[in-house]
N, C-alpha and C positions, 0 to 999 in steps of 0.2 A: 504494500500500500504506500502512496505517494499524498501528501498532503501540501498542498499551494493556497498561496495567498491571492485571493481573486479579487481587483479592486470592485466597491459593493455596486457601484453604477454596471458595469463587466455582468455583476452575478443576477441581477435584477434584468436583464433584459437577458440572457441564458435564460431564466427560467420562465422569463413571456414566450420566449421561443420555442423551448421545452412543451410549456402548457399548450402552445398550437399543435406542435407537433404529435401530441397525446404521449410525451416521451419523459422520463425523468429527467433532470438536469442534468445529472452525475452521468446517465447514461449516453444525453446529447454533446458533453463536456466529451465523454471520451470517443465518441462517432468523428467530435471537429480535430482531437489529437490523431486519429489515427488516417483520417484523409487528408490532412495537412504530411504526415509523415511520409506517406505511399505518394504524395504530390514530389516531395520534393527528393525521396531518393531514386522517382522515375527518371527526375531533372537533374539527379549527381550521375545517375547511368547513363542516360542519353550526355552528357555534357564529357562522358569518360570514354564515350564510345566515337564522338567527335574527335577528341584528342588523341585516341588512338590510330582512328584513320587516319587525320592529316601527320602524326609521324611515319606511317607507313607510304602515303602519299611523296613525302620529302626523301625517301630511298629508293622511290620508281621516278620521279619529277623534276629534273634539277632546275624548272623555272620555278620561282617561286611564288610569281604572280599570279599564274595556273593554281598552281598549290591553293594561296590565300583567296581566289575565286571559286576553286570546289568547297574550301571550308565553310565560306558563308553560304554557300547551296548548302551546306548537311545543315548548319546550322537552324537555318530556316526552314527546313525538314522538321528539326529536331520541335 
């Protein structure tokens, strides 16, 4: 168990949200920790998987304007 300080303006409108959603807080509290998390470690993969190619891209490439033109295509993929 994990205990946080939620400021009370934060916890008052969590639980107006909650009570729409026919949800507990505590339960809605951990549905926004856990899509927030799965958001951004898609965003650390995808951002590791960019890096990756354009190093592999710089051992087949030796312009590197090419290079830095594919990157922002995956980017904007990504």
């Amino acid at each position: 168990m994990v205990s946080i300080r939620v400021p009370e303006d934060t916890l008052a409108q969590l639980k107006s949200v909650a009570a729409q959603k026919e949800l507990g807080y505590q339960a809605l509290l951990k549905l926004y920790i856990g899509e927030g998390l799965r958001r951004d470690l898609a965003e650390m993969s995808q951002a590791s998987f960019v890096a990756k190619a354009v190093n592999v891209l710089r051992k087949h490439i030796a312009d590197e304007k090419k290079v830095a033109a594919i990157e922002r295509s995956l980017k904007k993929l990504a």
